[in-house]
N, C-alpha and C positions, 0 to 999 in steps of 0.2 A: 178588543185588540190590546197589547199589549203595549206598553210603552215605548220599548227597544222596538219592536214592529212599528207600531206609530213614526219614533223617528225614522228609521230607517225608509219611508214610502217618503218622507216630505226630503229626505236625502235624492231617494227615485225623483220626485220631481224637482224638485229645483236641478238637479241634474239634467232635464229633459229641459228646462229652461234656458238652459246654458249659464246658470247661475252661481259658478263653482265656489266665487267666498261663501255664497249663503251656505251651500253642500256641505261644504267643510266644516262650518261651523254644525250645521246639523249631525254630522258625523261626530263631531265634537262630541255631542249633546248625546247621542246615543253612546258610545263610549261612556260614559260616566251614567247613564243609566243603569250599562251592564254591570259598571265597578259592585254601584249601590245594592243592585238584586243580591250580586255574589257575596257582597260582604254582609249583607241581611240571612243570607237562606244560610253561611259559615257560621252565623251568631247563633243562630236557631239549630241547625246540628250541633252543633257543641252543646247545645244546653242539654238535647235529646239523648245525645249519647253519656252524659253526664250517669256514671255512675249512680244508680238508686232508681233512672227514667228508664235506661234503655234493658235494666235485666231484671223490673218488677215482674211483669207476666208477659205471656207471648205477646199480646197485643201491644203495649209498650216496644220490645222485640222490633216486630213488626213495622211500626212507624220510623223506628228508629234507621233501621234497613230502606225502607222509603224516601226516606229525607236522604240518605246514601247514596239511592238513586238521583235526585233530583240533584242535587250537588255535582254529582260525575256527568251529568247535562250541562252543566255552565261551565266546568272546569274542562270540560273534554279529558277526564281522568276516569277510567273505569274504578267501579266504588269498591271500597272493603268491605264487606259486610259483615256484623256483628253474626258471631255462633250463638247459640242458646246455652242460654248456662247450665250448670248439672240439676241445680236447683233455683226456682223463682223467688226473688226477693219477697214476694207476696205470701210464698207457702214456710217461711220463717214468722213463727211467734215475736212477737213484736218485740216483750221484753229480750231478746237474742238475736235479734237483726244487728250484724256488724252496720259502726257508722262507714266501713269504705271499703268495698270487697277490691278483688283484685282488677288491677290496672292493667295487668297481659292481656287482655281482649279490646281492650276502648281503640278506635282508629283514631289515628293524627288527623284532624280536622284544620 
């Protein structure tokens, strides 16, 4: 079970207790759980979509668009999703890989 779930049942009971300072406090608690998730899975998209992650190969692609999902679950924002690029950073010769393709596809994270 997860944490925010966790709190959230000991919110249920203490509620059923009639124990509304503890409730609240546990609501407290679960609050700041969700902050922490969202601003953990914001860190971890941003690195993903990070130019060089998100448009090496589909798979990269792929994750990157996942993590998009999973983000628009916490945010209640339906996600953007990265397009595929014309060509994969992977199928560039290494001596000729730009250090930073273009910036018109990255989603604001």
């Amino acid at each position: 079970m997860s944490k925010l779930l966790e709190a959230l049942n000991n919110v249920k009971e203490q509620m059923n207790k009639a124990s509304y300072s503890e409730a609240r406090n546990l609501l407290d608690e679960a609050v700041e759980v969700h902050k922490r998730q969202l601003e953990s899975t914001q860190d971890i998209v941003s690195v993903q979509c990070n130019d060089g992650n998100w448009n090496y190969d589909a798979y990269m692609h792929g994750l990157a668009n996942g993590m998009l999902i999973v983000q628009s679950m916490f945010t209640d924002k339906a996600p953007v999703f990265l397009e595929a690029p014309e060509v994969w950073l992977e199928s560039i010769p290494s001596n000729c890989k730009p250090s930073i393709a273009s910036e018109s596809n990255k989603p604001t994270v």
